[in-house]
FIKOLZA-1660 file (N, C-alpha, C; in steps of 0.1 Angstrom, whole numbers, plus 5000, padded with zeros to 4 digits):
% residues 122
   i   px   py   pz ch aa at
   1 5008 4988 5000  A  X  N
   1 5000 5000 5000  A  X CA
   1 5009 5012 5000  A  X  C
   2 5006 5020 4990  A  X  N
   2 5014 5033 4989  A  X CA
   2 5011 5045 4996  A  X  C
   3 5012 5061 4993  A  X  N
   3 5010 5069 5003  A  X CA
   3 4993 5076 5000  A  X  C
   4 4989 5074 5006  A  X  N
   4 4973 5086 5002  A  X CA
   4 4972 5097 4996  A  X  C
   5 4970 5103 4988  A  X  N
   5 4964 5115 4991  A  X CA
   5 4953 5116 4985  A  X  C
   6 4939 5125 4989  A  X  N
   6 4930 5126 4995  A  X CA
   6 4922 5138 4992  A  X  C
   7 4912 5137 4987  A  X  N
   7 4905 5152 4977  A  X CA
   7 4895 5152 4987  A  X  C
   8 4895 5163 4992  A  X  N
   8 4886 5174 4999  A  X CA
   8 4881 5188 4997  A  X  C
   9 4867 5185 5005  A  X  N
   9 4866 5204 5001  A  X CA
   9 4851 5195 5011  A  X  C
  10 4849 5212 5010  A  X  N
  10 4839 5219 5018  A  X CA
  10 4824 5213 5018  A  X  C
  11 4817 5211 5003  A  X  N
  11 4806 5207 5002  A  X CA
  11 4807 5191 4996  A  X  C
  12 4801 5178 5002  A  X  N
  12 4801 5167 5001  A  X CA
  12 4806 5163 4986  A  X  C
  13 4810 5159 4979  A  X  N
  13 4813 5150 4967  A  X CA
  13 4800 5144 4963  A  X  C
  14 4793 5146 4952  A  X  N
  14 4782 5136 4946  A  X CA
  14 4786 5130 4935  A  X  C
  15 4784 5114 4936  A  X  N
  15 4788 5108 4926  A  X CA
  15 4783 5114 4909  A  X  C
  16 4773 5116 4909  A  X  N
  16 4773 5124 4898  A  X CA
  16 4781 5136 4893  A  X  C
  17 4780 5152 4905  A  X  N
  17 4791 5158 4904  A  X CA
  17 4806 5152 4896  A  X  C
  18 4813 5140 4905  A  X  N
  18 4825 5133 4895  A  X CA
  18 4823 5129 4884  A  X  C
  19 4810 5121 4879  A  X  N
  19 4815 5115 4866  A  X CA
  19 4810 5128 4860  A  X  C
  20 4802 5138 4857  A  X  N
  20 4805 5153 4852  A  X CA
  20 4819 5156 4852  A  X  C
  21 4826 5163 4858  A  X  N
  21 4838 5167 4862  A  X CA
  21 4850 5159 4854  A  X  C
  22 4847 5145 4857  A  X  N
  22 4856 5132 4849  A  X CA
  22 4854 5133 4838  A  X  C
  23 4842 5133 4833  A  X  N
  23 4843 5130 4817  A  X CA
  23 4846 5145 4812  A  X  C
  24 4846 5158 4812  A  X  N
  24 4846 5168 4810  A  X CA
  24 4861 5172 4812  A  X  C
  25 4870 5167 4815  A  X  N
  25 4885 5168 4820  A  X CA
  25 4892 5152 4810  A  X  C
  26 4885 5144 4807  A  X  N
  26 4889 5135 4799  A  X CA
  26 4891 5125 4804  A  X  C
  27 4887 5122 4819  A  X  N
  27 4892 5109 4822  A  X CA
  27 4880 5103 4825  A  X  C
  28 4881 5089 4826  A  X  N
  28 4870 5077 4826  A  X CA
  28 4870 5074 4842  A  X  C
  29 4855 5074 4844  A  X  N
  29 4851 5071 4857  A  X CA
  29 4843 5055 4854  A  X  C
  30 4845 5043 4860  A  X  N
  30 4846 5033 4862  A  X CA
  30 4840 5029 4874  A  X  C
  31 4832 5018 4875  A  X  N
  31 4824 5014 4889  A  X CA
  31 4812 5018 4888  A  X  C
  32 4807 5018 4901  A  X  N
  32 4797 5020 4904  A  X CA
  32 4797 5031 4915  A  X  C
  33 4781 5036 4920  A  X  N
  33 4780 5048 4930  A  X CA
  33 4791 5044 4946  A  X  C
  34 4790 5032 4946  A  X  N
  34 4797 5028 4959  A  X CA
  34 4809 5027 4961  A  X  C
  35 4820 5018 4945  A  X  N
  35 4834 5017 4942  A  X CA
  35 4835 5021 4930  A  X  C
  36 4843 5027 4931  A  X  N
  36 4854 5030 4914  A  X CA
  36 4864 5034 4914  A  X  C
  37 4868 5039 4900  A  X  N
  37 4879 5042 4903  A  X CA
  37 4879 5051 4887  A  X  C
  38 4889 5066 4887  A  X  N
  38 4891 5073 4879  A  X CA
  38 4902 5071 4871  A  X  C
  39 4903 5070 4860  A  X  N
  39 4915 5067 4846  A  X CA
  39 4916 5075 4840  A  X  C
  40 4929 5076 4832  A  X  N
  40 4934 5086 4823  A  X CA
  40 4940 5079 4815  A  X  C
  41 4940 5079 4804  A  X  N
  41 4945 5073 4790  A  X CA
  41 4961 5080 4791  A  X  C
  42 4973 5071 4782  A  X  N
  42 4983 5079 4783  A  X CA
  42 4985 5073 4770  A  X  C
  43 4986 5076 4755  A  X  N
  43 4994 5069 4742  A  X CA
  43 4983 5057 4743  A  X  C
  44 4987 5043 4740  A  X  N
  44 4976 5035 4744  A  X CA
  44 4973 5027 4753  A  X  C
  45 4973 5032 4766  A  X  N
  45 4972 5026 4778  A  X CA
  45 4964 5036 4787  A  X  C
  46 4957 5026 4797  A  X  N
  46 4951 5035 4806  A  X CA
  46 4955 5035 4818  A  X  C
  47 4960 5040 4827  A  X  N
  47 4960 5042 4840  A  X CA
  47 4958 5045 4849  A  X  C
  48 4955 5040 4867  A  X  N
  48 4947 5046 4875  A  X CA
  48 4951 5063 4878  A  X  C
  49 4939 5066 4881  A  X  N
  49 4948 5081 4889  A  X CA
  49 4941 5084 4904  A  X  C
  50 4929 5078 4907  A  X  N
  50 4923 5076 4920  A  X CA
  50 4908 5064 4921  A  X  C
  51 4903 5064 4931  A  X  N
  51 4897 5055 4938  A  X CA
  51 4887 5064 4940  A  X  C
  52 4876 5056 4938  A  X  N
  52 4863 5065 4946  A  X CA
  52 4851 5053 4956  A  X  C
  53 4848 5055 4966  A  X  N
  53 4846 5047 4980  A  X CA
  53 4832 5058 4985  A  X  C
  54 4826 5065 4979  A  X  N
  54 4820 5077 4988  A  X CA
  54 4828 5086 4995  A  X  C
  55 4838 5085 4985  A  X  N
  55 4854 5096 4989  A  X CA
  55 4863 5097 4980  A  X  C
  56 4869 5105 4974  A  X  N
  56 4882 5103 4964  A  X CA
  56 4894 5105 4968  A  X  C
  57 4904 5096 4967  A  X  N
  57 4918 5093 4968  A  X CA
  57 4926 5088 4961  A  X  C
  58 4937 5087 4959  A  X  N
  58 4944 5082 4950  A  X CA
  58 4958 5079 4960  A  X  C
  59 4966 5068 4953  A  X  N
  59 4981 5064 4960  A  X CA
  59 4989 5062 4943  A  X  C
  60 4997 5078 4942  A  X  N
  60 5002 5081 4930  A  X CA
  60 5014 5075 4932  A  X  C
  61 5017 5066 4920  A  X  N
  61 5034 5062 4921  A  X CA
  61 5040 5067 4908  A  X  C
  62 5038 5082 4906  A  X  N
  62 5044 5088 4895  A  X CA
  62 5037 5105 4898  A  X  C
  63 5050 5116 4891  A  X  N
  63 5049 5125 4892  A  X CA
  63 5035 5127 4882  A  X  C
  64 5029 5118 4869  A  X  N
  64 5020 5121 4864  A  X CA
  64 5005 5119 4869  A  X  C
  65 5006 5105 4885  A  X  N
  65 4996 5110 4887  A  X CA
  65 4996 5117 4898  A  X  C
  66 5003 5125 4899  A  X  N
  66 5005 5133 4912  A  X CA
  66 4999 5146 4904  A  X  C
  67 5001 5151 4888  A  X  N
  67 4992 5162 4880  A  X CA
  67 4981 5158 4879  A  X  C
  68 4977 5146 4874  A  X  N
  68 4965 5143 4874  A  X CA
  68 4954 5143 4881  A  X  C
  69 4962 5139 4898  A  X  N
  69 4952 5140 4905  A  X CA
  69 4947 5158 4910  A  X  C
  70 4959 5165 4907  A  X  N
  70 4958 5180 4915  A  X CA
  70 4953 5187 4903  A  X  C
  71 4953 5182 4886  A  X  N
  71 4941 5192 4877  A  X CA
  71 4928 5185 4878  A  X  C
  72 4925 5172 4884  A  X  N
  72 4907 5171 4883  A  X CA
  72 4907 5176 4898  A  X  C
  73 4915 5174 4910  A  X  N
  73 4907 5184 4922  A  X CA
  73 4906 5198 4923  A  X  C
  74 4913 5203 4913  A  X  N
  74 4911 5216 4909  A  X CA
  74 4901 5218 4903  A  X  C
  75 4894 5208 4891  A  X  N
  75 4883 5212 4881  A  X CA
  75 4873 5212 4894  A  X  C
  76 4873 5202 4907  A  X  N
  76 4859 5202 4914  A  X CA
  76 4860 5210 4928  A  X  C
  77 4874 5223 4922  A  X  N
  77 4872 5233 4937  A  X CA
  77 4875 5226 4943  A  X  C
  78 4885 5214 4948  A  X  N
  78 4890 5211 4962  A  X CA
  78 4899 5211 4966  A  X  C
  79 4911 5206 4973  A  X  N
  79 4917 5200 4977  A  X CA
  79 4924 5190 4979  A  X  C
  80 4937 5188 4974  A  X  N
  80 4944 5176 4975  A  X CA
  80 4953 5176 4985  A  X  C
  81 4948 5167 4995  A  X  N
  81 4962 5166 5009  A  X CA
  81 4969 5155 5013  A  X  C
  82 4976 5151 5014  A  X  N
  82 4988 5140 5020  A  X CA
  82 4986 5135 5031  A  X  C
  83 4986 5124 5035  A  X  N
  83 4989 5119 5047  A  X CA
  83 4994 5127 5062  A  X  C
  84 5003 5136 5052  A  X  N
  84 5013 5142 5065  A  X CA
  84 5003 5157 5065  A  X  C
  85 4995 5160 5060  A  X  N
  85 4988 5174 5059  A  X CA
  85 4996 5184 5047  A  X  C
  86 5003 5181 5039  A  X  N
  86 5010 5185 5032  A  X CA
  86 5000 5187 5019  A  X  C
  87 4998 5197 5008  A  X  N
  87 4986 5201 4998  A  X CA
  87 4992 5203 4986  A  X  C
  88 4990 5196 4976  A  X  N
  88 4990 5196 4963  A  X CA
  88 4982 5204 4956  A  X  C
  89 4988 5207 4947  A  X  N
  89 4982 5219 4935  A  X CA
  89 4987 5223 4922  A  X  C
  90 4983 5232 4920  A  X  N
  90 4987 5235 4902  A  X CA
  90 4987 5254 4900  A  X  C
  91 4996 5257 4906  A  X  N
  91 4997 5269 4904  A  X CA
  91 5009 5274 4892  A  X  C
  92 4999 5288 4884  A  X  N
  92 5008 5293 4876  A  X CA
  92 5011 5281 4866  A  X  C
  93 5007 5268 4865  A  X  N
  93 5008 5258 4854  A  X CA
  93 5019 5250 4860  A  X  C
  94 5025 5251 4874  A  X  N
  94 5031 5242 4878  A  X CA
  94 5026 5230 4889  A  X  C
  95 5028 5221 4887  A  X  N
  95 5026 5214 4903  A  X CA
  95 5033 5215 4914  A  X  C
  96 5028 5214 4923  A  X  N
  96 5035 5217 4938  A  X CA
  96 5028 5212 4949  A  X  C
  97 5039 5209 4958  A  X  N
  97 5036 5205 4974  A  X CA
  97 5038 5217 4978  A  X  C
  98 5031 5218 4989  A  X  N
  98 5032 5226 5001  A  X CA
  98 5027 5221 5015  A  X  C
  99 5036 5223 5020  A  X  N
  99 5041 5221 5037  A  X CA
  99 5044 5233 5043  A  X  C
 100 5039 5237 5049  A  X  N
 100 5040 5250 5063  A  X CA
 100 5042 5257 5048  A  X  C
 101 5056 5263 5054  A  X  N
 101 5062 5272 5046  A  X CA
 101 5071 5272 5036  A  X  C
 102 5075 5259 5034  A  X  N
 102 5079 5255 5021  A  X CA
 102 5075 5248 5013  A  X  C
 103 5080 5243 4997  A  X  N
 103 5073 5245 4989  A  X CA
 103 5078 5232 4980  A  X  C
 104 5074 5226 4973  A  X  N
 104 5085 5217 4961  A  X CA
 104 5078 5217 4947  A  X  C
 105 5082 5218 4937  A  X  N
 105 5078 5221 4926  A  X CA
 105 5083 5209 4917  A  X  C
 106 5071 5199 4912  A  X  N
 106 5070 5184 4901  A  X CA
 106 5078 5189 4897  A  X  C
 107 5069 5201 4890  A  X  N
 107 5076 5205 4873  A  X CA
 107 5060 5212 4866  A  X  C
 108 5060 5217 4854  A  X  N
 108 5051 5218 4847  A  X CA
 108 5040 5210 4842  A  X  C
 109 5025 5213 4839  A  X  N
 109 5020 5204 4847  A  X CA
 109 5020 5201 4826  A  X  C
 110 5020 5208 4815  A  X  N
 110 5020 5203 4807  A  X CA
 110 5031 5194 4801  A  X  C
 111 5042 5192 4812  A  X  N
 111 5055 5189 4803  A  X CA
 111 5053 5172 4814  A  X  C
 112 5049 5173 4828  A  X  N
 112 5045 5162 4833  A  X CA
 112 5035 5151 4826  A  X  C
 113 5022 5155 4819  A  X  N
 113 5014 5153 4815  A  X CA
 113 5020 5145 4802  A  X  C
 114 5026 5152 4793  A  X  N
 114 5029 5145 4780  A  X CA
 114 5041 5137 4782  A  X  C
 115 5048 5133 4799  A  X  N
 115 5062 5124 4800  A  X CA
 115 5054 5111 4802  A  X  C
 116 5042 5114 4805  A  X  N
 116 5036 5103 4810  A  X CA
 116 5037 5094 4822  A  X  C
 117 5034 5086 4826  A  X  N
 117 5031 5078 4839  A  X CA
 117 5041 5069 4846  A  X  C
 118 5058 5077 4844  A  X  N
 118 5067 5070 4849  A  X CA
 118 5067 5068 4858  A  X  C
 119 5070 5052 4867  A  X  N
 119 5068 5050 4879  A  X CA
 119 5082 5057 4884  A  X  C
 120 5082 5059 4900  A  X  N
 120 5090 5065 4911  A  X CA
 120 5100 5050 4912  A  X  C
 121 5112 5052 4915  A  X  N
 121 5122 5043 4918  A  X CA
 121 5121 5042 4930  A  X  C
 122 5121 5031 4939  A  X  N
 122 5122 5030 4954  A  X CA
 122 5135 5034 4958  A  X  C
% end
């Protein structure tokens, strides 16, 4: 099991709301109202980018779905947070963590996007 992170915000998540949101951003929502899970096509393959439980999360093992997941919680106004309280995002077209007061930057969220879904080396 890898690390969480965790889309939040303010007003509940409706499963309809996501598959709106999913299909309108390009990715395929999969399952049912209870389980699923969100995909993104990469060349010809598909890959996960989160989990849906009556919650959305994802356990990214690549900087691509670490964009992936911070431009669809962006399309639904929320929040993407880490385990450790740390928040993902997409500012100015870059991706980023943030922790207190410091900062780390993927990289560009279009140059992440078209590298595709390299996995992380242990």
């Amino acid at each position: 099991m890898g690390y969480e992170l965790r889309v939040e915000r303010d007003a509940p998540l409706a499963y309809a709301e996501l598959a709106s949101v999913s299909a309108q951003a390009g990715f395929e929502l999969r399952g049912s109202h209870e389980a699923g899970e969100i995909v993104a096509r990469h060349g010809d393959s598909v890959h996960p980018v989160a989990t849906w439980s009556g919650r959305l999360f994802g356990q990214p093992g690549s900087d691509w779905q670490v964009a992936q997941l911070a431009r669809l919680t962006d399309l639904m106004g929320a929040r993407l947070l880490g385990e450790d309280g740390e928040a993902y995002g997409i500012r100015n077209g870059v991706v980023e963590q943030i922790n207190g007061s410091s900062s780390y930057e993927f990289g560009k969220l279009e140059e992440i996007i078209a590298a595709g879904p390299t996995e992380w080396s242990a």
